[in-house]
C-alpha positions as CSV (number, residue, x, y, z in Angstrom):
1,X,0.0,0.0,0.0
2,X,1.9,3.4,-1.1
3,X,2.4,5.8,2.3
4,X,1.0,8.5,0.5
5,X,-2.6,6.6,1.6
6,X,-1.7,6.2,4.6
7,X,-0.9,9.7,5.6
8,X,-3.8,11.6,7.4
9,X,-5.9,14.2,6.4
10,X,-4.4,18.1,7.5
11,X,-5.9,18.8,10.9
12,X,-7.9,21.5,9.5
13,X,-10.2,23.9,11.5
14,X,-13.2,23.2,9.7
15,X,-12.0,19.2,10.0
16,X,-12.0,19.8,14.4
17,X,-14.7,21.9,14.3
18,X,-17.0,19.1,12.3
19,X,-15.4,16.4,14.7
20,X,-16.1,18.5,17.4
21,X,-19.7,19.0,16.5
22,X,-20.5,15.2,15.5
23,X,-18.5,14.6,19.0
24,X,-20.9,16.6,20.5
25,X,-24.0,15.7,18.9
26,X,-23.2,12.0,19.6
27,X,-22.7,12.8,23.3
28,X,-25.9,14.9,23.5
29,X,-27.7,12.1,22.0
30,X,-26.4,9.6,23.9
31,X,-27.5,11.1,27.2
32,X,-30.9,11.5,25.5
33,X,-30.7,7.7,24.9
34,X,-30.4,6.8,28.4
35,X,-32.6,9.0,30.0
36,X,-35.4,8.1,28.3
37,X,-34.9,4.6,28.7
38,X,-34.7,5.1,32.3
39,X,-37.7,7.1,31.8
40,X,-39.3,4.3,29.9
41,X,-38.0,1.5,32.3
42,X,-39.5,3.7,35.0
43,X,-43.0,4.4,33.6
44,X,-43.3,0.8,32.8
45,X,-46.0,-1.5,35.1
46,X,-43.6,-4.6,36.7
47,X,-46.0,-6.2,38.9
48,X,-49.4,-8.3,38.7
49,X,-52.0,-7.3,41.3
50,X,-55.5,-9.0,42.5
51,X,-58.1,-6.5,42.0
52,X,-61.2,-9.0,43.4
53,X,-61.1,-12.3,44.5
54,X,-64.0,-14.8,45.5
55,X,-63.8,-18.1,45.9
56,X,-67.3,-18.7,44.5
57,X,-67.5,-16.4,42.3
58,X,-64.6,-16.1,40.2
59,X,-61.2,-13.7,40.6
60,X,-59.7,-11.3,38.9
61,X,-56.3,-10.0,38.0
62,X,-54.9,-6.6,36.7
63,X,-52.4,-7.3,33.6
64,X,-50.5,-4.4,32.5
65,X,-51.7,-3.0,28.9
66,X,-48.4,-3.9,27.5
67,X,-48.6,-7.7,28.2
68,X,-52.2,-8.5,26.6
69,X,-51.1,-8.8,23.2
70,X,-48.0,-11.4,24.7
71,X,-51.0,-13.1,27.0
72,X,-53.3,-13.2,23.8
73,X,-51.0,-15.0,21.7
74,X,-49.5,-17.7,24.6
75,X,-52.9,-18.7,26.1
76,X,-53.0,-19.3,29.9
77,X,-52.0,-22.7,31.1
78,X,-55.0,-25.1,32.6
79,X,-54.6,-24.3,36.3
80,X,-55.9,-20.9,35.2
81,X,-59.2,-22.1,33.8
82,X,-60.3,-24.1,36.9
83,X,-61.8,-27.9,37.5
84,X,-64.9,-26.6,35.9
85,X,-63.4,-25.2,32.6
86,X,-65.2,-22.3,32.5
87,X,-63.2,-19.5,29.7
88,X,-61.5,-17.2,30.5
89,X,-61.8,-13.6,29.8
90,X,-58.5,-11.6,28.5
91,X,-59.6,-8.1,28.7
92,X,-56.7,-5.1,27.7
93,X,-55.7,-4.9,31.4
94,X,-57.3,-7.8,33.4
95,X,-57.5,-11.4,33.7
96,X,-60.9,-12.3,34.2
97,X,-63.0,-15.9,35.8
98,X,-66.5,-15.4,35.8
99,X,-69.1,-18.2,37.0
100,X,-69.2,-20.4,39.6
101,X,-65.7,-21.5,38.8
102,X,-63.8,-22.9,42.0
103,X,-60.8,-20.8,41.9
104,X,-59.0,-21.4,44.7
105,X,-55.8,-19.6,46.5
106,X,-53.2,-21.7,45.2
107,X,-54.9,-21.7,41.7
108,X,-54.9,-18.0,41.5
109,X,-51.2,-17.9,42.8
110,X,-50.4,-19.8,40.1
111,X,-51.8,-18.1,37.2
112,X,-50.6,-14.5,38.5
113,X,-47.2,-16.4,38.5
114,X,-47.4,-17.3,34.8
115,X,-49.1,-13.9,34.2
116,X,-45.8,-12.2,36.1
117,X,-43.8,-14.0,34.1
118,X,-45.5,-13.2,30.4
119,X,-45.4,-9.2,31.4
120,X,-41.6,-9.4,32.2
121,X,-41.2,-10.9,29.2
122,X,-43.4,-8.4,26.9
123,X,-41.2,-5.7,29.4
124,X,-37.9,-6.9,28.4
125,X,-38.7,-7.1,25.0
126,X,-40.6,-3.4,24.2
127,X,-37.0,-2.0,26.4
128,X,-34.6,-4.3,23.7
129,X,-36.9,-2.8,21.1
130,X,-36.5,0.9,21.9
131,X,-32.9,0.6,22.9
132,X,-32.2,-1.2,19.5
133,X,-34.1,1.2,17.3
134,X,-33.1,4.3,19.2
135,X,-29.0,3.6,19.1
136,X,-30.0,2.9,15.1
137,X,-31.4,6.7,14.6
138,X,-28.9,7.7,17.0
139,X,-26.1,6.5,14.5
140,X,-27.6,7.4,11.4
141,X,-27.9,11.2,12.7
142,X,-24.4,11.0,14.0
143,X,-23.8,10.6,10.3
144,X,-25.8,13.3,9.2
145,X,-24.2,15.1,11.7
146,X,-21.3,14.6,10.3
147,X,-22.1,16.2,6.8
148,X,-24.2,18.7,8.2
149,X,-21.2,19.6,10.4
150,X,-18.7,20.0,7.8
151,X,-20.9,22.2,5.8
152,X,-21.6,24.5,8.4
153,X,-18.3,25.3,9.3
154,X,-17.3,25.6,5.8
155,X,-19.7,28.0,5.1
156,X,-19.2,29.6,9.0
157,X,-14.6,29.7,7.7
158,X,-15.7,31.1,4.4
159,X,-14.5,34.6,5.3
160,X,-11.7,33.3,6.9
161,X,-10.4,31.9,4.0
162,X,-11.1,35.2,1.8
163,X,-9.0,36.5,4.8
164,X,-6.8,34.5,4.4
165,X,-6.1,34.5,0.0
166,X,-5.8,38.2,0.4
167,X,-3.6,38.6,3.1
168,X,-1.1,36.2,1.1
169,X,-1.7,38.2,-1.9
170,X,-0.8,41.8,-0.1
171,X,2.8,42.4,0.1
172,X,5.6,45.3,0.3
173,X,4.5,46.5,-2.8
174,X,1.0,46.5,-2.7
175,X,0.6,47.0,0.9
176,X,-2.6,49.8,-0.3
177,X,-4.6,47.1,-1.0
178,X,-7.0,45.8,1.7
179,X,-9.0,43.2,2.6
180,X,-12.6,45.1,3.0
181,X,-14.5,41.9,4.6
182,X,-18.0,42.1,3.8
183,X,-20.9,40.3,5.9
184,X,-22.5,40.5,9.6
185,X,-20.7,42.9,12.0
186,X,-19.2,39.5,13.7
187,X,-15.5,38.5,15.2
188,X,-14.5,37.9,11.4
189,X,-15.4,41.2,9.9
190,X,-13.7,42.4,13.1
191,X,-10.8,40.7,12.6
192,X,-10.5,41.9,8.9
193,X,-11.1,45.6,9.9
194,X,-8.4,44.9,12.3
195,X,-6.2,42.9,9.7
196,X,-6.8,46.4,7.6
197,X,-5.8,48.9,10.4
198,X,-2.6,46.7,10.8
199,X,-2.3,47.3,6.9
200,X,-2.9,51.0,6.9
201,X,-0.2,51.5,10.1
202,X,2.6,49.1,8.2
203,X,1.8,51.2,4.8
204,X,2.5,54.5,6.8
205,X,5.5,52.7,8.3
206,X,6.7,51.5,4.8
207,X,6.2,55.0,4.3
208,X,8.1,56.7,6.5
209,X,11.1,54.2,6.0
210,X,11.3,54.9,2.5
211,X,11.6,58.3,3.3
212,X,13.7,58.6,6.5
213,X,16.1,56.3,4.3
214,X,16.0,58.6,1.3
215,X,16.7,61.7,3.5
216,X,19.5,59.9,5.6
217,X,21.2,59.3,2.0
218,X,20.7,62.5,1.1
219,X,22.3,63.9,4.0
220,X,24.9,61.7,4.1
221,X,25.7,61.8,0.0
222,X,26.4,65.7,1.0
223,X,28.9,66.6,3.3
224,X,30.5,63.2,1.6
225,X,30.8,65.2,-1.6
226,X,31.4,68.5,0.1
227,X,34.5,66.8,1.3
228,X,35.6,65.5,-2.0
229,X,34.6,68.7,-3.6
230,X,37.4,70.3,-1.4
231,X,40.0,68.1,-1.2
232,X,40.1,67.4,-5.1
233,X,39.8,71.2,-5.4
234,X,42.9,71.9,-2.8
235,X,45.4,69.6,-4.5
236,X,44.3,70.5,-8.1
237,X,45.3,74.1,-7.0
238,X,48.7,74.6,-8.8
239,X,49.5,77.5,-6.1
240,X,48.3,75.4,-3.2
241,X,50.3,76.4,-0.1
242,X,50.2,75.1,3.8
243,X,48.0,77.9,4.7
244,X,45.4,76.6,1.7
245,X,45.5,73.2,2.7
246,X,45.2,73.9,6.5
247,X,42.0,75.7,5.5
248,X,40.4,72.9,3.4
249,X,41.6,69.9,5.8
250,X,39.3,72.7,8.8
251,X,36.7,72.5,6.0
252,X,36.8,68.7,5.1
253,X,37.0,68.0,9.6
254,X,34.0,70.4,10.3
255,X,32.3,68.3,7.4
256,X,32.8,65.0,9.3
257,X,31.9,66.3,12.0
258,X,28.7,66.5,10.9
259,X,28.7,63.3,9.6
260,X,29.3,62.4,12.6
261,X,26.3,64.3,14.6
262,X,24.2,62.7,11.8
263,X,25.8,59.0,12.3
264,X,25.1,59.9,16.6
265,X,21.7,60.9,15.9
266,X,20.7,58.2,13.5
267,X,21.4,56.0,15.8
268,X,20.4,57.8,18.7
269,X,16.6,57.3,16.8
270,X,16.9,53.8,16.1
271,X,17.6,53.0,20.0
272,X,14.8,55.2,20.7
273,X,12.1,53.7,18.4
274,X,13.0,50.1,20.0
275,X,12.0,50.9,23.2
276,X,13.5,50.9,26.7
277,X,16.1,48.1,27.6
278,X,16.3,49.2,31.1
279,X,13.5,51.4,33.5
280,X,15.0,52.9,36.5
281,X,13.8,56.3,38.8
282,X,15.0,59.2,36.8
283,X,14.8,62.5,38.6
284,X,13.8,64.9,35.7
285,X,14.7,68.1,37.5
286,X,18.5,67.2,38.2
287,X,19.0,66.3,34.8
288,X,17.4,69.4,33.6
289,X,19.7,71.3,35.2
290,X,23.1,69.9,34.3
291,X,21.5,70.4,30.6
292,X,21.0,73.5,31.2
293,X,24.5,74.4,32.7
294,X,26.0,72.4,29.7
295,X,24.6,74.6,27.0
296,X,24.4,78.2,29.4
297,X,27.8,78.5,27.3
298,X,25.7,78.6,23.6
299,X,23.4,80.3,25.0
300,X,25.7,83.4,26.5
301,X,27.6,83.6,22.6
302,X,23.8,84.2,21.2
303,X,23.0,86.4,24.3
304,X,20.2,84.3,24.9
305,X,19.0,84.8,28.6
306,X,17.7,81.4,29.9
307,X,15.2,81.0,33.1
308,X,15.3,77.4,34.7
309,X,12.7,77.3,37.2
310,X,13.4,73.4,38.4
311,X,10.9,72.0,40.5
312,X,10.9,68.3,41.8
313,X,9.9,66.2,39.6
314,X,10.8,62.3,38.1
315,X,9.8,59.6,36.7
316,X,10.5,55.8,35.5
317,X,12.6,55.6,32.4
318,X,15.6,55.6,30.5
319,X,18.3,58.3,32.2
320,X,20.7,58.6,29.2
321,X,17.2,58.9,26.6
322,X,15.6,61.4,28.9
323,X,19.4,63.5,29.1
324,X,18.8,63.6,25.6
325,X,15.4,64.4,25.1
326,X,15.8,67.1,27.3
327,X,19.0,68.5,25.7
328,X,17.6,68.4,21.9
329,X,15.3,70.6,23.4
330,X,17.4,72.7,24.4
331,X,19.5,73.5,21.4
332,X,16.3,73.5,19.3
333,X,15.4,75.9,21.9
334,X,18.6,77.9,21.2
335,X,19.5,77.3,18.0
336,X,15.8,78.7,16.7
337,X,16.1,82.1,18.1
338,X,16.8,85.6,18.1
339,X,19.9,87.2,19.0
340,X,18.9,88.2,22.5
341,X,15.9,86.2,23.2
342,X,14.6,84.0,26.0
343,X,14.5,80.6,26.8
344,X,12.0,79.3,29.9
345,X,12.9,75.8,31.5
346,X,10.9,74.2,33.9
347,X,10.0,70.6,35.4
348,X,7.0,70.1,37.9
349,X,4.3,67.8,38.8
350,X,0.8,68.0,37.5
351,X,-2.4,65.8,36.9
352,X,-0.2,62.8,38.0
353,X,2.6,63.5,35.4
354,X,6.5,64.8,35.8
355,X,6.1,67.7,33.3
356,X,8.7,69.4,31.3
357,X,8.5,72.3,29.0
358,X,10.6,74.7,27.2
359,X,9.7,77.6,25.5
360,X,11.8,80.0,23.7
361,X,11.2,83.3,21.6
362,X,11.8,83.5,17.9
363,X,10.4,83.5,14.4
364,X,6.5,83.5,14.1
365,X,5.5,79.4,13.3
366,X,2.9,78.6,11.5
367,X,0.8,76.5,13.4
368,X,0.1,74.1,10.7
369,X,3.7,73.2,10.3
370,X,4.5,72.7,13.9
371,X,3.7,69.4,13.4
372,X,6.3,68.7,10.3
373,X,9.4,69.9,12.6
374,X,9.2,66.5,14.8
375,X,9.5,64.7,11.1
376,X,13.1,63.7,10.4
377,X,15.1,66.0,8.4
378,X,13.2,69.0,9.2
379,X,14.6,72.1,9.9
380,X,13.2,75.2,10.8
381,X,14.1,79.0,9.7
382,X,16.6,79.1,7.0
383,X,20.5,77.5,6.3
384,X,23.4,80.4,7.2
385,X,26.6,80.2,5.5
386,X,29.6,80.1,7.9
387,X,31.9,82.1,6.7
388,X,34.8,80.1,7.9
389,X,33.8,76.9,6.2
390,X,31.5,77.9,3.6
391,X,29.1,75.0,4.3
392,X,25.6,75.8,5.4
393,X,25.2,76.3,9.0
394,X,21.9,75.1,10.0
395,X,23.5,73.9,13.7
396,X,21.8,70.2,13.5
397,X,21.2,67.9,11.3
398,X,17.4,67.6,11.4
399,X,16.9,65.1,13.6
400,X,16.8,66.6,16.9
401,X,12.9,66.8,17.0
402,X,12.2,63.8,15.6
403,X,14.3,62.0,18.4
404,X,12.7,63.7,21.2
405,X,9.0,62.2,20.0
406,X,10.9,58.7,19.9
407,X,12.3,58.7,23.2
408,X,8.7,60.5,24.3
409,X,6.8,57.5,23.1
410,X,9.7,54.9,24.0
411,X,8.5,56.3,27.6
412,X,4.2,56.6,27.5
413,X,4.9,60.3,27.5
414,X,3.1,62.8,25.9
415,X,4.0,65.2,23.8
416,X,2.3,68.2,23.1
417,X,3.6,71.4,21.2
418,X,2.1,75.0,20.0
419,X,3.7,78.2,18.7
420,X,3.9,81.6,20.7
421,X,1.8,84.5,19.4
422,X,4.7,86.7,19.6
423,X,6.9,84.1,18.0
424,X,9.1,80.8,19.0
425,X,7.8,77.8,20.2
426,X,6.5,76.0,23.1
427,X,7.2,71.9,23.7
428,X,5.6,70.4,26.9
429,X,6.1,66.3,27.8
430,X,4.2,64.5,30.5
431,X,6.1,61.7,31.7
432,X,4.2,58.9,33.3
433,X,4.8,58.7,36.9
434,X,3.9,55.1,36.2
435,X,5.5,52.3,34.1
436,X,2.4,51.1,33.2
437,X,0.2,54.0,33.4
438,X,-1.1,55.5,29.9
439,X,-0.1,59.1,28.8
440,X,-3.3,61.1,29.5
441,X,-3.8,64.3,29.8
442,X,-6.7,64.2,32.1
443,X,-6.8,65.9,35.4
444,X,-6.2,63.9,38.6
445,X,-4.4,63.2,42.2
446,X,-0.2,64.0,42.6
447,X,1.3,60.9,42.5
448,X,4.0,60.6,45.1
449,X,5.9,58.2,42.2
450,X,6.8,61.9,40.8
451,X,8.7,63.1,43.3
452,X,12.5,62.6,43.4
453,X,13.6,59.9,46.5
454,X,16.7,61.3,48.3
455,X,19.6,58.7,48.3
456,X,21.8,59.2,51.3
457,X,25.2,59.1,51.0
């Protein structure tokens, strides 16, 4: 016999769900089958009883109804029709003597012995008889079930296999298709709208990769050609000197360095958009302000007067993520000025959240576009040309935003940002004072998890 007919059929959901259904259909019917034969068995007369008895003028017996067809057909033995042989009378539930027949005790013991005897019989019989024929229909519909089963729950799998074609069929390239599952508002035209939310959220992802690797070429592709632009053009000068090449090897390192505050912050992004590897208490104020103190220096050279007004405040998280979420704020804050602005720092506890928000002055924003600076690669105001290097001067590389919204999600913060009417821009983020507790913006109780806990040395 070849193996290939030996192997079974593929365990299937519509091949357990019709096993399951015959399974349970034969179960079901099966206690059905035994309680009413108990039923039956119960209901069913046993016993032979005198109703009258004299002894000269006759007796008579009650006979279950069952039994006088049995009785009818085996007729009663002699000691039943008395010394007289007078006839008897078989009615449909008595035994009857009538005349002066001398029926005596033992005679009449007798006969209700052989008419005990023909009603246990007819008994036994009428219980074979329904068992038989009951276990009979019992198996046929067990059968039916069977077919019955596995046509319901094709027809029940039908849009689960629709499901499943177009999902196969939908790839990278054609991730705008979807699967539009028509039918009953049930758990499978759920699970299709959610099969096409998942589809619209990986398209936008697709998306977004596409372009965040197109701009990251881009921006690397530049100052890569910036540099060869300069060092071919230095030694093809035929009256090249030290003091020509000094100046285009400071051109060709201020170049890699920003290669290199692109390479930081790429990856800086990446870490950020996997998540937190660690949680630990993270006291937002004290980082705050050694960020501040780190960039007071930038901010003196632009005579930009900053205000830290640092309040007690932390929170579960990432220390080295939220050291730089806090200090991309800071030289956005900075770098998107006006020579002698203002830049406002604070931390403090609100609504249950460790709360952080810098505003500076500036350019009027448009507040349509506030949401395409956290995009990567967008910077706002316009490139300046340094006139030491002559590359454009923009201070970042574009990604400065875009990282703090990463390390804000990465954390269940929210992250909420709005333009001045006299011009800058204004970024608040609610840290969670909880690891588990959703971003909300809702009103409610100080959570003591915000404040700092003071280690003792």
């Amino acid at each position: 016999m070849p193996r290939r007919w030996l192997r079974l059929p593929r365990r299937t959901i519509r091949l357990r769900l019709t096993a399951l259904y015959a399974a349970l259909f034969l179960a079901s019917g099966t206690v059905l089958l035994t309680v009413t034969y108990v039923l039956v068995d119960h209901h069913t007369p046993m016993a032979v009883s005198f109703l009258s008895r004299t002894a000269g003028r006759g007796a008579q017996l009650q006979v279950p109804g069952e039994a006088s067809a049995t009785m009818a057909a085996n007729p009663p033995p002699g000691v039943c029709l008395a010394k007289t042989h007078q006839p008897v009378s078989l009615g449909p539930n008595a035994i009857t003597w009538s005349g002066p027949a001398l029926v005596t005790s033992k005679q009449a013991r007798q006969c209700a012995a052989w008419v005990q005897g023909q009603v246990n019989a007819a008994r036994a019989d009428y219980l074979t008889s329904l068992l038989t024929d009951s276990g009979i229909a019992l198996g046929l519909m067990a059968i039916a079930a069977l077919g019955l089963g596995w046509l319901v729950s094709g027809r029940v799998l039908r849009p689960l296999r629709t499901i499943t074609v177009k999902a196969q069929q939908i790839s990278a390239s054609n991730l705008h298709e979807r699967l539009s599952v028509n039918g009953p508002d049930d758990e499978l035209k759920e699970l299709g709208d959610t099969v096409d939310g998942l589809l619209t959220r990986l398209e936008a992802a697709f998306a977004a990769q596409r372009q965040f690797v197109a701009n990251a070429s881009h921006e690397l592709r530049t100052p890569l050609a910036r540099q060869r632009t300069m060092i071919e053009v230095a030694l093809a000068d035929p009256d090249r000197s030290a003091d020509s090449l000094a100046t285009a090897c400071c051109r060709v390192l201020v170049a890699g360095q920003q290669q290199e505050r692109l390479i930081e912050g790429l990856l800086t992004l990446a870490r950020s958009q996997r998540g937190l590897d660690r949680v630990e208490p993270v006291d937002l104020a004290a980082i705050t302000r050694e960020a501040v103190l780190s960039r007071s220096g930038d901010a003196h050279l632009r005579e930009i007067q900053m205000t830290l007004q640092d309040d007690p405040a932390a929170f579960p998280g990432d220390a080295q993520l939220a050291e730089r979420l806090v200090t991309n704020l800071l030289d956005n804050a900075i770098r998107h000025n006006d020579s002698g602005g203002a830049v406002l720092v604070r931390t403090h506890i609100g609504t249950a959240r460790a709360i952080l928000s810098v505003a500076n002055t500036g350019p009027v924003i448009d507040p349509a576009s506030v949401t395409q600076l956290f995009e990567p690669f967008r910077r706002g105001g316009q490139a300046r040309v340094s006139p030491a290097t002559g590359l454009a001067d923009v201070g970042g590389v574009g990604l400065g935003l875009s990282i703090v919204t990463a390390i804000a999600a990465a954390h269940g913060a929210g992250l909420h940002a709005s333009p001045n009417p006299d011009g800058g821009l204004m970024v608040e983020v609610r840290f969670p004072c909880a690891v588990d507790r959703p971003a909300t913006d809702q009103p409610g109780p100080v959570d003591q998890a915000c404040r700092p806990v003071a280690v003792s040395s």
